[in-house]
MARZAMI-483434 format. One record per residue: residue in one letter; y, x, z of N, C-alpha, C, O, CB in turn. Coordinates in steps of 0.05 Angstrom, whole numbers, padded with zeros to 5 digits, always signed. Each point is the difference from the previous one (the first is absolute). Glycine has a CB too. Layout:
AYXZYXZYXZYXZYXZ/...
END
This chain:
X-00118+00105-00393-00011-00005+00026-00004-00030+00003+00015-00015-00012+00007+00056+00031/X-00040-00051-00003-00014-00025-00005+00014-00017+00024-00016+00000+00019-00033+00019-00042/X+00068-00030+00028+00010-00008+00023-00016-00035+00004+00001-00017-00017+00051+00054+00012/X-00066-00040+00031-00003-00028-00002+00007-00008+00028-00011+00011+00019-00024-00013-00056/X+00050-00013+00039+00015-00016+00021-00018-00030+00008-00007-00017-00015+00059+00038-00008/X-00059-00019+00053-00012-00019+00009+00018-00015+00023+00018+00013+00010-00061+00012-00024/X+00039-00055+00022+00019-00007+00012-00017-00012+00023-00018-00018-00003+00055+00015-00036/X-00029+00015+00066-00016-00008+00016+00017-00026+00025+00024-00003+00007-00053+00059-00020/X+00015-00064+00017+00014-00026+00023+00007+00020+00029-00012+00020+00007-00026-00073-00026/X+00049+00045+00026+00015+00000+00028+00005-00011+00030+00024-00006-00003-00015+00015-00032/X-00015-00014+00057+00020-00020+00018+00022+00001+00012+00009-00010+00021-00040+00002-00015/X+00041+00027-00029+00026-00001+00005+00018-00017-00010-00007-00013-00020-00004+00048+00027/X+00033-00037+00002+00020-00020-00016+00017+00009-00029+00012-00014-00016-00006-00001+00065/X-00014+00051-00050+00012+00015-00024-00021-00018-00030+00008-00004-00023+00006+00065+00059/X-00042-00066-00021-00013-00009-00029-00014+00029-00011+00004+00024+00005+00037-00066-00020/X-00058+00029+00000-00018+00018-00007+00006+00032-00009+00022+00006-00007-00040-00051-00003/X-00001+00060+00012+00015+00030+00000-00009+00015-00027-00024+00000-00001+00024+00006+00056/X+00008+00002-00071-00013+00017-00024-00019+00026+00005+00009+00017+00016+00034-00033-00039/X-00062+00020+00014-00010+00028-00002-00006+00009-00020-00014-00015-00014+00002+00011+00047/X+00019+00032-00045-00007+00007-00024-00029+00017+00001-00009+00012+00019+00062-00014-00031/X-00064+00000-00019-00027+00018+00006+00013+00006-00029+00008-00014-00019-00060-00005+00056/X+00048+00056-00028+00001+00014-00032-00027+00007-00007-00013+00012+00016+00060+00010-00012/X-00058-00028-00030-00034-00003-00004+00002+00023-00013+00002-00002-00025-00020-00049+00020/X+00017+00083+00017-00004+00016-00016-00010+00019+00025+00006-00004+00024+00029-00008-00070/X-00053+00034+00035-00012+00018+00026+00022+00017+00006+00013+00012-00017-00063-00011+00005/X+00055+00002+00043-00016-00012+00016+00003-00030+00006+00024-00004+00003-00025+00047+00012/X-00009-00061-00012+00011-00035+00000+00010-00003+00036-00007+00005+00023-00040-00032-00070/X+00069+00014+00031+00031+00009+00023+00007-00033+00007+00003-00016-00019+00027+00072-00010/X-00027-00063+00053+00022-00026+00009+00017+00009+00017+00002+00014+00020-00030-00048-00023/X+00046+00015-00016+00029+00002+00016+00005-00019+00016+00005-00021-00011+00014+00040-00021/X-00019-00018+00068+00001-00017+00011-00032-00018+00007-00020+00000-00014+00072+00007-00007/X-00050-00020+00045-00027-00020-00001-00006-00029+00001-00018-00015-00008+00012+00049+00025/X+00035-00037-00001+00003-00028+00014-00009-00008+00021-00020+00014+00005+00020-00024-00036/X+00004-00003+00047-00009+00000+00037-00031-00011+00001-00015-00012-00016+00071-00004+00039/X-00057+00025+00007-00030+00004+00001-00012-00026+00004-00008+00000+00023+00010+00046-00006/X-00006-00070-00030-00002-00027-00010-00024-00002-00010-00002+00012-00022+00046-00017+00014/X-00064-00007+00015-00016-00019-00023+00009+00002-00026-00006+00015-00019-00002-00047+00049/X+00023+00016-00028+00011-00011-00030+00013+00021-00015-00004+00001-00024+00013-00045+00041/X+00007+00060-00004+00007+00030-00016-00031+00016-00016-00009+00003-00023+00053+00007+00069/X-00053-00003-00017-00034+00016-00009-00011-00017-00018-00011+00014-00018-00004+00007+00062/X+00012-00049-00049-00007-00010-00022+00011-00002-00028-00011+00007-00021-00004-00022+00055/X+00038+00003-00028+00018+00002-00028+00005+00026-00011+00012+00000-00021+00012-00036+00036/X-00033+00066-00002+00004+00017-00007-00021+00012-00019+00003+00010-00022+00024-00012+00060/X-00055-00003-00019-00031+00005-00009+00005-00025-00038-00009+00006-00022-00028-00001+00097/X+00044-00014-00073+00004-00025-00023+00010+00011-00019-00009+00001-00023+00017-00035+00047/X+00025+00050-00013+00011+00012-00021-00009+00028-00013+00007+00008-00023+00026-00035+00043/X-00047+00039-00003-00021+00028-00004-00018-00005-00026-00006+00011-00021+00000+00000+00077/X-00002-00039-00039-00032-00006-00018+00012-00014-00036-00010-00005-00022-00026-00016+00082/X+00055+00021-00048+00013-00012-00034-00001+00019-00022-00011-00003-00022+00048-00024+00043/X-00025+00046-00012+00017+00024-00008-00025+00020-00008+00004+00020-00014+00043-00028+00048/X-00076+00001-00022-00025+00021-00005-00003+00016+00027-00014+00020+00001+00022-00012-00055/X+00002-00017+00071-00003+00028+00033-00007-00018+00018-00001-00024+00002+00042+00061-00004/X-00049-00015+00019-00010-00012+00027+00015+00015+00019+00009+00022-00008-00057-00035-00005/X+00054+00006+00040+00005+00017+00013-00009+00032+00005+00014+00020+00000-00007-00064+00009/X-00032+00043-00005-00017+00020-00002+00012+00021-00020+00000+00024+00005-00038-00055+00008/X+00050+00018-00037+00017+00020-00016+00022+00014-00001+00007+00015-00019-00025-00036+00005/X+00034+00016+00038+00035+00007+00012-00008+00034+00009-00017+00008+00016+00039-00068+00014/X-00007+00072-00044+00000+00026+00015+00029+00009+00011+00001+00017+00017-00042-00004-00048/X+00060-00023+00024+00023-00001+00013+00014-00030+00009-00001-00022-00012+00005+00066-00014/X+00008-00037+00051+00024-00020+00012+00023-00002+00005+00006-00004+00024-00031+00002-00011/X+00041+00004-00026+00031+00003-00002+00015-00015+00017-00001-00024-00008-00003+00032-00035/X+00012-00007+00057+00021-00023+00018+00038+00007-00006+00014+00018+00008-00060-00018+00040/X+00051-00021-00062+00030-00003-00002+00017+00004+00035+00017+00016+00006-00028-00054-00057/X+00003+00026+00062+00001+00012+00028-00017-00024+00021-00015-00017-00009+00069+00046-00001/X-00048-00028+00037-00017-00009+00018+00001-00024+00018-00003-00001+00025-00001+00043-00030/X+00012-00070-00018-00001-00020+00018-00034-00012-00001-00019+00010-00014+00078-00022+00006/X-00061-00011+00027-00022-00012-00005-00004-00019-00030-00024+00000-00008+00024+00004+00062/X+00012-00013-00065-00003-00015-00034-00004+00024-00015-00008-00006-00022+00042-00036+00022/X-00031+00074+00004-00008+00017-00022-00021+00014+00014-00022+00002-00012+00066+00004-00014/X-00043+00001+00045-00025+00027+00003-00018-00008+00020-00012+00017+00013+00042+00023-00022/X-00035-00072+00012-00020-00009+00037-00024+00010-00015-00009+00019+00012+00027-00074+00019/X-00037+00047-00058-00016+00004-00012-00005+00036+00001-00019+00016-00003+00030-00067-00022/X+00006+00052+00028-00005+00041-00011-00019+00012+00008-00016+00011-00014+00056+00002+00015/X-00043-00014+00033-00028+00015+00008-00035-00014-00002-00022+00008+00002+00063+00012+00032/X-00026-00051-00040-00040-00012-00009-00003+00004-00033-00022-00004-00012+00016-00048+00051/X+00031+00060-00054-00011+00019-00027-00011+00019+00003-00023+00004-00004+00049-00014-00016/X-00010+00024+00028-00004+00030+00008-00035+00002+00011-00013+00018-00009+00074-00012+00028/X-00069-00018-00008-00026+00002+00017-00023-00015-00016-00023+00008-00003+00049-00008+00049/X-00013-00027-00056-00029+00004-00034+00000+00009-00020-00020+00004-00014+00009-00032+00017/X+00038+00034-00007-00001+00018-00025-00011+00026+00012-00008+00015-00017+00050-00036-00009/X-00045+00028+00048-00016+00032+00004+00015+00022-00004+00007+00017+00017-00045-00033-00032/X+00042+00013-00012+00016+00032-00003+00031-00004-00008+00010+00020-00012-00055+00004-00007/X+00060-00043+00023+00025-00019-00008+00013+00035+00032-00010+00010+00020-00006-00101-00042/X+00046+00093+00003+00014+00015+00010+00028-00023+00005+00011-00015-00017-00037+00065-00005/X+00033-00048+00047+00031-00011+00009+00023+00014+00000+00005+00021+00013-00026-00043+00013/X+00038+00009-00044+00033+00016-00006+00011-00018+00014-00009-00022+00005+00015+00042-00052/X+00026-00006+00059+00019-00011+00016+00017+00023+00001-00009+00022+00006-00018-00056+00018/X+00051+00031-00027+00019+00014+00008+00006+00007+00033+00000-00018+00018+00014-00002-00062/X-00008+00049+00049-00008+00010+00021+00026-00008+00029+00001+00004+00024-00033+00037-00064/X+00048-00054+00020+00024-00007+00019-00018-00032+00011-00007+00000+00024+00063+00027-00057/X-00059-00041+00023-00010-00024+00009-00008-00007+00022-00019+00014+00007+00013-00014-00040/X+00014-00019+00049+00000-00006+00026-00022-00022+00002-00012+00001+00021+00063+00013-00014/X-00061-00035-00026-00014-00023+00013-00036+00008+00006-00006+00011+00021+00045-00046-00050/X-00059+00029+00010-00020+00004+00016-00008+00030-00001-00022+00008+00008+00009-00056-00014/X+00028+00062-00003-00013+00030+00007+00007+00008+00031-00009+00019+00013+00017-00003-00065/X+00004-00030+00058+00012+00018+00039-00005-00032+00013+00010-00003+00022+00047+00052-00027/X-00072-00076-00008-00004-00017+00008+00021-00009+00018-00001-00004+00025-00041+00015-00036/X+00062-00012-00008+00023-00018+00018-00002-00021+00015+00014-00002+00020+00005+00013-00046/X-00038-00030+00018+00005-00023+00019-00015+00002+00027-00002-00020+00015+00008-00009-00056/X-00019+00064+00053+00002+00002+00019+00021-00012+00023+00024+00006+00001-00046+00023-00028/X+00014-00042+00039+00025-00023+00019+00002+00021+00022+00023+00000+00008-00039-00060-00014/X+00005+00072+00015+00008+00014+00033+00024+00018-00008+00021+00000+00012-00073+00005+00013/X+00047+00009-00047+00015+00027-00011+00033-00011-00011+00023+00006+00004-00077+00021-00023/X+00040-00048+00003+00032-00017-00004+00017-00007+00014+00023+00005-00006-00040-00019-00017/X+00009+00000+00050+00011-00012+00018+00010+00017+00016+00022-00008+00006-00046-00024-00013/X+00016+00053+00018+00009+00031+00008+00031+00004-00013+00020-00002+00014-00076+00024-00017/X+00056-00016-00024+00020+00002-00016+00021-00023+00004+00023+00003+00008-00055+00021-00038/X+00021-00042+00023+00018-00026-00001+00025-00008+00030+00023-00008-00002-00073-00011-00033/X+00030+00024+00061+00012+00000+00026+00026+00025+00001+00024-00002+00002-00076-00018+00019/X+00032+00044-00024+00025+00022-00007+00025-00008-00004+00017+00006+00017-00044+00016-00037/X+00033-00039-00003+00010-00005-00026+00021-00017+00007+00020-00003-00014-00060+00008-00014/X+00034-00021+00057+00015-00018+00004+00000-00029-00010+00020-00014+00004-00004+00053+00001/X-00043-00050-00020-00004-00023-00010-00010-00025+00025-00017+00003+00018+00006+00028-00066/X+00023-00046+00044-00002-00024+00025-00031-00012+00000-00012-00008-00020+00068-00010+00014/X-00066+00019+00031-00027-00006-00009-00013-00021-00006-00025+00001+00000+00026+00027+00019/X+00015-00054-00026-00005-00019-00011-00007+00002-00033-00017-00011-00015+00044-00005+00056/X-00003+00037-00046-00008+00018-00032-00020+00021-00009-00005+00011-00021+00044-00017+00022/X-00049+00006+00031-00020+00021-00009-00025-00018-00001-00015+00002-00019+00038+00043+00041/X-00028-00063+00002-00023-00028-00008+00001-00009-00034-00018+00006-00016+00030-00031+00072/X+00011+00010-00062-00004-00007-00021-00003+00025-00029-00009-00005-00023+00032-00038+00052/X-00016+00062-00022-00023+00022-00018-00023+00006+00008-00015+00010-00017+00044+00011+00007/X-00036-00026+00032-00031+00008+00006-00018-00025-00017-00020+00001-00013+00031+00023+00071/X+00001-00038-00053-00020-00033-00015-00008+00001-00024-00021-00006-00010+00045-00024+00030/X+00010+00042-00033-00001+00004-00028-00023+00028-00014-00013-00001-00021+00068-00022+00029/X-00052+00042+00008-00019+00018-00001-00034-00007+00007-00018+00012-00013+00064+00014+00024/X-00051-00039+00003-00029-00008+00012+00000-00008-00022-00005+00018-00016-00004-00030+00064/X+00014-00017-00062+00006-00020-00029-00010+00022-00022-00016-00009-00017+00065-00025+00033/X-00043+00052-00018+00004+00007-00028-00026+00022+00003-00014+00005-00020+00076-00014+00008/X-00068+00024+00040-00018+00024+00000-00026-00006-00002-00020+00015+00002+00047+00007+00023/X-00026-00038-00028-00037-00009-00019-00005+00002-00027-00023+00002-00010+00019-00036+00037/X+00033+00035-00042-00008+00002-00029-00002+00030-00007+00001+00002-00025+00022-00048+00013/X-00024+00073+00025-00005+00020-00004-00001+00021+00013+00020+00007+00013-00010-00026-00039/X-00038+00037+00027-00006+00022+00013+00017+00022-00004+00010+00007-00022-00052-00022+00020/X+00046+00028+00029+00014+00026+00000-00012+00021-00016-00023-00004-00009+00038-00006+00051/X-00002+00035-00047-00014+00024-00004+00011+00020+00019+00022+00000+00010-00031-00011-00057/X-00011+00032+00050+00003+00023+00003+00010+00018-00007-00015+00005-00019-00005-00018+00027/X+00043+00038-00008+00006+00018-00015-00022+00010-00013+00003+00002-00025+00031+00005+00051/X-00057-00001-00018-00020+00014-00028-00015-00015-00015-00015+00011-00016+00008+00022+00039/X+00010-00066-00022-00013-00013-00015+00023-00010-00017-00006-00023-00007-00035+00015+00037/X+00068+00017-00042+00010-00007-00028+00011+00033-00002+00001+00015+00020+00014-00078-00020/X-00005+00072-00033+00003+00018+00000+00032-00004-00011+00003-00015-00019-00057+00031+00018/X+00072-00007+00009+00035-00004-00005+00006+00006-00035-00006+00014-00019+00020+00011+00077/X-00003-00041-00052+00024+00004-00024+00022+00008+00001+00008-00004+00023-00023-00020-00035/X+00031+00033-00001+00033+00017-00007+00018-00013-00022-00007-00015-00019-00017+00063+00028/X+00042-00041-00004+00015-00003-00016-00004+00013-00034-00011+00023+00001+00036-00028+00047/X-00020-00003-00073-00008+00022-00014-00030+00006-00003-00009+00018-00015+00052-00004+00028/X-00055-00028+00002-00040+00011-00007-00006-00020-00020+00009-00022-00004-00032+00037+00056/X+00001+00001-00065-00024-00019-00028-00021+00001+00008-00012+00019+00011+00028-00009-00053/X-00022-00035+00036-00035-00015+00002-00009+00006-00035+00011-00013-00018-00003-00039+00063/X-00030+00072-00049+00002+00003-00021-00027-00025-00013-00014-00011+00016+00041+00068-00008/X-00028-00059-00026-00022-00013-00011-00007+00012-00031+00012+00018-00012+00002-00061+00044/X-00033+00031-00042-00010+00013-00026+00024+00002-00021+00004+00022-00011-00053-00043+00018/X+00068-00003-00012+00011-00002-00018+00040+00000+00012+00019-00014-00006-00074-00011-00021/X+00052+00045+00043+00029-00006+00017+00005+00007+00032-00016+00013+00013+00015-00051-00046/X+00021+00030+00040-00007+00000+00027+00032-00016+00008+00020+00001-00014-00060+00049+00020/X+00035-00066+00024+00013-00017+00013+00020+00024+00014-00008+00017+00016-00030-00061-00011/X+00068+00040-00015+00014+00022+00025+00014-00022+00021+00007-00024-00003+00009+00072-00032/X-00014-00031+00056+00014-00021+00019+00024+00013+00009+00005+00024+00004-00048-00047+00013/X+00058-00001-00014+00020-00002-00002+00008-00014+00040-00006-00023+00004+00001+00019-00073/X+00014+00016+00087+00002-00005+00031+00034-00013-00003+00020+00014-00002-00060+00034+00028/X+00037-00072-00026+00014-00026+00016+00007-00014+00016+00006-00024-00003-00015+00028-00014/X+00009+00008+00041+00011-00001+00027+00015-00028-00004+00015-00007-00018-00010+00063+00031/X-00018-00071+00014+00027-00019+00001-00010-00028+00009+00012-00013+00017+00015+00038-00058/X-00047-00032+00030-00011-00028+00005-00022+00011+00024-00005-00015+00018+00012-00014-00072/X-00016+00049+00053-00016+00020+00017+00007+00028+00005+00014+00007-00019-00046-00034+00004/X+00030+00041+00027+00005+00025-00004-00011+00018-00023+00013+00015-00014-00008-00024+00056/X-00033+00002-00043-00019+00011-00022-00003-00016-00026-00017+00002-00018-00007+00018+00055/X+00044-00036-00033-00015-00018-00029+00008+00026-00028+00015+00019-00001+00003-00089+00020/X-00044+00057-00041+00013+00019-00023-00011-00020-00016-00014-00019+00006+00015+00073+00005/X+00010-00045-00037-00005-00008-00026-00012+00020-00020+00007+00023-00004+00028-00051+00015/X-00055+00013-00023-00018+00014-00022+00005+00001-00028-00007-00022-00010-00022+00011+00039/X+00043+00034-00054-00001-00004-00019-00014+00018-00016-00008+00022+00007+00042-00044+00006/X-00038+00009-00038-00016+00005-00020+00005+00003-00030-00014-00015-00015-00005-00004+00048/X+00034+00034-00044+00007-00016-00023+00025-00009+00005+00020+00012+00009-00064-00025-00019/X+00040-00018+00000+00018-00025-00007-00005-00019+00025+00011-00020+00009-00016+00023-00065/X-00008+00008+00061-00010-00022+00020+00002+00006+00039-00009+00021+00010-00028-00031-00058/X+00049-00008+00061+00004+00014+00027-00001-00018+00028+00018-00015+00007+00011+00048-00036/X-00056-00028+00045-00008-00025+00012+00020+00003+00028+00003+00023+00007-00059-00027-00030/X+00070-00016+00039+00026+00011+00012-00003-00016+00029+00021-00003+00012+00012+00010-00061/X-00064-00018+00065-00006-00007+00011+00023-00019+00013+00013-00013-00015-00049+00048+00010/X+00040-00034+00030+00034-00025+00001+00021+00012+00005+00017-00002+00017-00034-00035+00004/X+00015+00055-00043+00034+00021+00008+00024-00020-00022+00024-00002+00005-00050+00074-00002/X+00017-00080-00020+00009-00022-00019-00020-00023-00017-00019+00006-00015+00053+00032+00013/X-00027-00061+00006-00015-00022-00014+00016-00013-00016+00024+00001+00002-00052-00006+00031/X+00018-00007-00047+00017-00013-00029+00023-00016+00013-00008-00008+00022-00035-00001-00058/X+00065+00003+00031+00014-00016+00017+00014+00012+00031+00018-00013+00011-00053-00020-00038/X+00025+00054+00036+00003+00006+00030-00009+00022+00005-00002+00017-00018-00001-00056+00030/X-00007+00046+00017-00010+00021+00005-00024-00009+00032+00002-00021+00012+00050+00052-00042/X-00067-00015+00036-00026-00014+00020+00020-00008+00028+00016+00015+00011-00068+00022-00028/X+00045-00060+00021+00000+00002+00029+00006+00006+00017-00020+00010+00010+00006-00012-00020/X+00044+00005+00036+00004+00016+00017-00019+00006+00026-00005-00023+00004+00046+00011-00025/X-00049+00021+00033-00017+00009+00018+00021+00006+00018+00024-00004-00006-00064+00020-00021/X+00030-00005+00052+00016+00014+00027+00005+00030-00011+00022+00011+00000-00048-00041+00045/X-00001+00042-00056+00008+00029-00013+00009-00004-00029-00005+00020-00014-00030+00006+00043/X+00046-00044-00042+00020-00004-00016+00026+00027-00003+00009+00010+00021-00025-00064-00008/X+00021+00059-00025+00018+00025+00006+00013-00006-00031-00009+00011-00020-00023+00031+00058/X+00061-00067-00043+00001-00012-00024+00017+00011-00020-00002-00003-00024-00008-00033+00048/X+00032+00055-00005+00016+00028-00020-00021+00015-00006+00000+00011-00023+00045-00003+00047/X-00061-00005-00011-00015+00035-00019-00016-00015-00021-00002+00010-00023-00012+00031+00067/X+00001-00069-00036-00012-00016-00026+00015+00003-00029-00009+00010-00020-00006-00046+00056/X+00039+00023-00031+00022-00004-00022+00005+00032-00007+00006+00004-00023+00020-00054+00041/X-00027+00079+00002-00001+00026-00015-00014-00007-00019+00009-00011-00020-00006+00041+00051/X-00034-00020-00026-00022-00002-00001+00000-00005-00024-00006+00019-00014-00005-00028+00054/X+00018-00017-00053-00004-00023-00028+00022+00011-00012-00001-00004-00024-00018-00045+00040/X+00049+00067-00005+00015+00007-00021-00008+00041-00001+00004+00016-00019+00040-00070+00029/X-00052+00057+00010-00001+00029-00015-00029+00003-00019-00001+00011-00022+00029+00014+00067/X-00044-00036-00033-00034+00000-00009+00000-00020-00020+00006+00014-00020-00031-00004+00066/X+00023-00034-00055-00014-00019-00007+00028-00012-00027-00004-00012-00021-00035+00003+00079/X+00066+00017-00045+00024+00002-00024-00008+00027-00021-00001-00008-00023+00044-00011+00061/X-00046+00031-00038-00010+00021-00013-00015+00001-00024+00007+00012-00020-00005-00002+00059/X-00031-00027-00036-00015-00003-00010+00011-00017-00034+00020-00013-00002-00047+00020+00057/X+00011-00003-00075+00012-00012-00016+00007-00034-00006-00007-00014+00019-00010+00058-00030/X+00028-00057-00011+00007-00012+00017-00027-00022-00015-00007-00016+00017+00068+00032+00001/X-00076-00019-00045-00028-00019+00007-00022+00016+00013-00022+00002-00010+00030-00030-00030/X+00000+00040+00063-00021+00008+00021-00003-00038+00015+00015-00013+00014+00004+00084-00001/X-00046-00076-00025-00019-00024+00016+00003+00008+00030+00001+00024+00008-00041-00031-00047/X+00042-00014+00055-00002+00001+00026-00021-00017+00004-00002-00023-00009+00046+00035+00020/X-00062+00000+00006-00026-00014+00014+00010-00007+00037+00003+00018+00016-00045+00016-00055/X+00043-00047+00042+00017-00013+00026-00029-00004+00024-00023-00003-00009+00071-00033-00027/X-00042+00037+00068-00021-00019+00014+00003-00026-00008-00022-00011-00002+00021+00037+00039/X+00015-00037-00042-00001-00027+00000+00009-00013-00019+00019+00014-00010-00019-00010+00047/X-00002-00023-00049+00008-00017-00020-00004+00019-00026-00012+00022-00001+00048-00052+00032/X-00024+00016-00053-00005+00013-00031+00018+00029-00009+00022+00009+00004-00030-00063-00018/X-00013+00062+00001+00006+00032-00014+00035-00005-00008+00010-00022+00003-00070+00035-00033/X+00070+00004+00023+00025-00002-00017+00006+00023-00007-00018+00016-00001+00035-00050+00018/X+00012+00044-00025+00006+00020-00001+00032+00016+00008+00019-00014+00007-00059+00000-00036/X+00044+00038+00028+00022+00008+00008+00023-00015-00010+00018-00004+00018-00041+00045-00014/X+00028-00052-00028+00009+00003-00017+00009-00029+00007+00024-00006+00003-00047+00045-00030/X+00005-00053+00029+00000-00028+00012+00016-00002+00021+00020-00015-00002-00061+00010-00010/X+00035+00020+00039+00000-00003+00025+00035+00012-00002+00016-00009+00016-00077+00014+00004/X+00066+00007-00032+00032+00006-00009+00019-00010-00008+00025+00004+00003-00041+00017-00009/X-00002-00040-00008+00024-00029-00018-00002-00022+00023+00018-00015+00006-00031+00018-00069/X-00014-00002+00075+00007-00026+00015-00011+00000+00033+00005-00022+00011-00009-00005-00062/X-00005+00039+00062-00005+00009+00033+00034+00006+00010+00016+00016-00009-00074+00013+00003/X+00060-00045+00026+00021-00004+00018+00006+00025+00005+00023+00008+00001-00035-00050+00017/X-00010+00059-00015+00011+00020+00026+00016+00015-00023+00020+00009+00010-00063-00001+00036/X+00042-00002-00067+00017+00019-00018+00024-00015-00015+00013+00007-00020-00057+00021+00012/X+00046-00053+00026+00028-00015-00006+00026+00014-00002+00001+00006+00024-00023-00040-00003/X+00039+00041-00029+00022+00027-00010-00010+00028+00007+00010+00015+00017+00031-00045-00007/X-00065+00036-00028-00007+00016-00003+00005+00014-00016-00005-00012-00021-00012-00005+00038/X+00028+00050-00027+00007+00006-00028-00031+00000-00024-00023+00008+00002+00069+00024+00024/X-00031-00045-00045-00019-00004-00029-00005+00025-00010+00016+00018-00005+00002-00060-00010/X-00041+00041+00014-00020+00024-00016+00001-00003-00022-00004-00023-00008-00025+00030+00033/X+00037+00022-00050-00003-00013-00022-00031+00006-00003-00012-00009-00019+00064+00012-00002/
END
């Protein structure tokens, strides 16, 4: 399977975000990068390298649903034409368009949050809801736990990783297993508000411990590595028991 990893820019402070394209029919990306100029370009760049055009995407995979992975998803989806959208069906961000502010704030008052904390999430939310369109329940089609994306020579199973999102998952293949920010070389993505950081650390030891141990990891962010790696030297498995 033909994995090619493109690295798209960001304005975020995480830094640029990875997306994978597996070049085999049906031609599949993993992830998009936010809905940016400079993403849509550096992306069209890395397509055009590789022999594709957009026009050529027939699937959209989303590791799960912040704006640095999936803002791009629905202006693929719409030139590519016949481009299908994956997402795991637990996932909370732009499929139920979270950064809906009326609906949040509803919740949040409930909740008992002081409303000086609820201003300074609203800001932060306005800030960030430009880099990606919501969806609709009938415009992506769910993913599961345990489901395959098949392709000519294989197929992607996924693997549901709860924790950094509700829906986040990870894609493996083989040897190879792209793990969006459920773990990154060195660390793991980002805490968020829906951060949920015990079921993460499940997550990476029932799912992603498992796996063998030169299973490649394809990360959102920063450089590839591997299990094997991320075992001898990632903090978070600091007195961890050794695998033989």
């Amino acid at each position: 399977m033909r994995i090619i990893p493109i690295s798209l820019p960001t304005p975020f402070y995480i830094g640029p975000v990875n997306v994978y394209l597996i070049a085999e029919d049906p031609l599949t990306i993993i992830d998009t990068g936010p809905k940016t100029k400079e993403a849509i370009d550096a992306l069209r760049a890395g397509l055009r390298a590789a022999g594709f055009l957009i026009s050529d995407l027939r699937r959209i995979v989303l590791t799960h649903a912040h704006e640095d992975h999936c803002g791009l998803a629905r202006s693929l989806r719409d030139e590519a034409k016949n481009a299908e959208v994956f997402v795991h069906e637990w996932e909370t961000g732009h499929r139920h368009s979270r950064l809906e502010y009326a609906e949040h704030r509803g919740l949040l008052v409930r909740a008992g949050v002081p409303e000086d904390e609820i201003e300074t999430m609203r800001r932060m939310y306005e800030g960030v809801r430009v880099y990606a369109d919501s969806f609709a329940d009938h415009e992506y089609s769910p993913l599961w736990d345990e489901a395959e994306l098949e392709f000519e020579s294989g197929s992607l199973r996924i693997l549901h990783t709860p924790g950094h999102t509700p829906g986040s998952i990870c894609l493996v293949v083989a040897n190879h297993a792209f793990v969006g920010d459920t773990i990154l070389a060195g660390g793991i993505g980002k805490q968020t508000p829906e951060t949920d950081l015990r079921r993460q650390m499940m997550s990476i030891g029932t799912k992603l411990m498992r796996l063998p141990l030169a299973t490649a990891l394809y990360p959102g962010h920063g450089p590839a590595t591997s299990l094997q790696r991320e075992l001898e030297q990632n903090p978070i498995f600091r007195g961890a028991p050794t695998r033989a």
